[in-house]
C-alpha positions as CSV (number, residue, x, y, z in Angstrom):
1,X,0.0,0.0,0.0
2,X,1.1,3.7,-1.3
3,X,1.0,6.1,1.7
4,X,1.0,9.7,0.9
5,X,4.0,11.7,2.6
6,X,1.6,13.8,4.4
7,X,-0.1,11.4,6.0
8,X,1.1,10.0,9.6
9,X,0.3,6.8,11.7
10,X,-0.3,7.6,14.9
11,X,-2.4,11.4,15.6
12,X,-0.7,13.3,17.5
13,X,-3.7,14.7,19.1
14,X,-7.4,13.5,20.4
15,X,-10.3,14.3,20.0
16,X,-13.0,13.2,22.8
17,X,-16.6,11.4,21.6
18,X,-18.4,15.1,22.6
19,X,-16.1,16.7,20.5
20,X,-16.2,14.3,17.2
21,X,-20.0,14.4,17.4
22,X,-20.4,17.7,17.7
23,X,-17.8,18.4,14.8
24,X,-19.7,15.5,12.6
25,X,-23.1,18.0,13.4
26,X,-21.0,20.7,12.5
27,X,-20.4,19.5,9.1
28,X,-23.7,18.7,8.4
29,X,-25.4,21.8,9.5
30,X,-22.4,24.1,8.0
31,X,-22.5,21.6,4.4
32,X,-18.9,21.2,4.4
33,X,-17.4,21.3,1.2
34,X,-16.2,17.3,0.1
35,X,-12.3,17.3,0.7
36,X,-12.4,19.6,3.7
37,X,-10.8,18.2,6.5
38,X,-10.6,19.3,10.5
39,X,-8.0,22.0,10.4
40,X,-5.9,22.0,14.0
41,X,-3.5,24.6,14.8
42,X,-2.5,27.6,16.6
43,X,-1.8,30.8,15.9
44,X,0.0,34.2,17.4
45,X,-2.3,36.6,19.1
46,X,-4.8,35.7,22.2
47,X,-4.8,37.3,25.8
48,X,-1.8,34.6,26.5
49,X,0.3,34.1,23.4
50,X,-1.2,31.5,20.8
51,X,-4.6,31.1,20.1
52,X,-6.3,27.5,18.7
53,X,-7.2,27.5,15.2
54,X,-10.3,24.7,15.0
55,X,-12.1,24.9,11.7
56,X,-12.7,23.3,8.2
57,X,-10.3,23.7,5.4
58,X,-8.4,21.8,2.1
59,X,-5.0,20.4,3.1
60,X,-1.9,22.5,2.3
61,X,1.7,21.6,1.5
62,X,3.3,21.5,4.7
63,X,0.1,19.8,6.3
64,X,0.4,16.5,8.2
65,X,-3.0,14.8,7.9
66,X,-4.9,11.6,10.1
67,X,-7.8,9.9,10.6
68,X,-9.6,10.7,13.8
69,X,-12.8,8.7,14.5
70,X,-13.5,8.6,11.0
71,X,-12.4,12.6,10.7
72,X,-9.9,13.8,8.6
73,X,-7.7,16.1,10.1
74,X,-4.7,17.8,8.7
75,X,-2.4,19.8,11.0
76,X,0.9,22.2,10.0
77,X,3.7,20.4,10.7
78,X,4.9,23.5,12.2
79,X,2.0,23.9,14.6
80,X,3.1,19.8,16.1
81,X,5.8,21.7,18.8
82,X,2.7,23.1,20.6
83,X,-0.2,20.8,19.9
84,X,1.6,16.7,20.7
85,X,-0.5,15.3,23.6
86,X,-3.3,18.0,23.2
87,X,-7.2,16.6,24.0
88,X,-10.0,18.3,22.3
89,X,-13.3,17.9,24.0
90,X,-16.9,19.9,23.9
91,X,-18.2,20.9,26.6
92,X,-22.2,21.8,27.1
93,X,-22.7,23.0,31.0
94,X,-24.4,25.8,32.6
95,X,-21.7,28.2,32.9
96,X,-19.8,27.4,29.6
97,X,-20.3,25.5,26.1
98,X,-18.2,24.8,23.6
99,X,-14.7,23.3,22.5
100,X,-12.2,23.3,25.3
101,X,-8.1,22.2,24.7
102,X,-6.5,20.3,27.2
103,X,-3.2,20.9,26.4
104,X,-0.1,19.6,28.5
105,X,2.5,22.2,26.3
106,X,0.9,25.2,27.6
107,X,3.0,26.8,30.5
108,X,0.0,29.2,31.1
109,X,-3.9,29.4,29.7
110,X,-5.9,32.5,30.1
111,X,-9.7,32.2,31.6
112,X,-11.2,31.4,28.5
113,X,-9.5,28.6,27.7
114,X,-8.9,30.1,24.1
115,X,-5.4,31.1,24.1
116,X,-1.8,29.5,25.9
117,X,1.9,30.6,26.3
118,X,4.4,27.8,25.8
C-alpha cells in the first residue's frame, strides 16, 4: 500500500466522543465542502500568546494529515511543537459550552480557555 508523505500513523492529538459528534453535526449543518478536512493549529495573538485555530479547510503543502474517528484532520507540521498530547473535547454545562483544549505544552492558559503561552 502507497501512503502519501503527508499522512502519519499515529495522531498526535485526540479528540474526545463530545467533540467528534459535535464536529460531525457541524459538518452537516455548516454543508462542508467534500475534501475539507478538520484544520488544527494555533496561531500568534490571544490574551496569553497563541490562540487555537479549529475549523474546516483543504490540506496544504506542509500539512500533516490523520484519521480521527473517521475525521480527517490535517495539521501544519509546524504547529506539532505546541499541539503533541493535546485533547480536544466539547463541553455543554451551565456556565460554559463549547470546545475546550487540554493541552499539557501550555505553561499558562488565560480564563477562557482560548489562548496558551508555551
Amino acid at each position: 500500500m502507497t501512503k502519501d508523505k503527508n499522512t502519519v500513523l499515529d495522531a498526535p492529538i485526540t479528540l474526545t466522543a463530545g467533540a467528534v459528534e459535535q464536529l460531525k453535526r457541524l459538518m452537516e449543518e455548516k454543508k462542508v465542502p467534500e475534501g475539507h478536512s478538520l484544520r488544527v493549529g494555533v496561531k500568534g495573538g490571544g490574551c496569553a500568546g497563541f490562540s487555537y485555530i479549529l475549523g474546516f479547510d483543504v490540506a496544504k503543502e506542509n500539512d500533516q494529515s490523520f484519521k480521527i474517528n473517521d475525521l480527517d484532520v490535517v495539521m501544519n507540521k509546524a504547529h506539532a511543537i505546541y499541539l503533541i498530547g493535546i485533547e480536544i473535547d466539547f463541553v455543554q454545562g451551565l456556565n460554559n459550552r463549547g470546545f475546550t483544549f487540554n493541552n499539557p505544552n501550555a505553561k499558562e492558559s488565560c480564563g477562557c480557555g482560548t489562548s496558551f503561552s508555551a
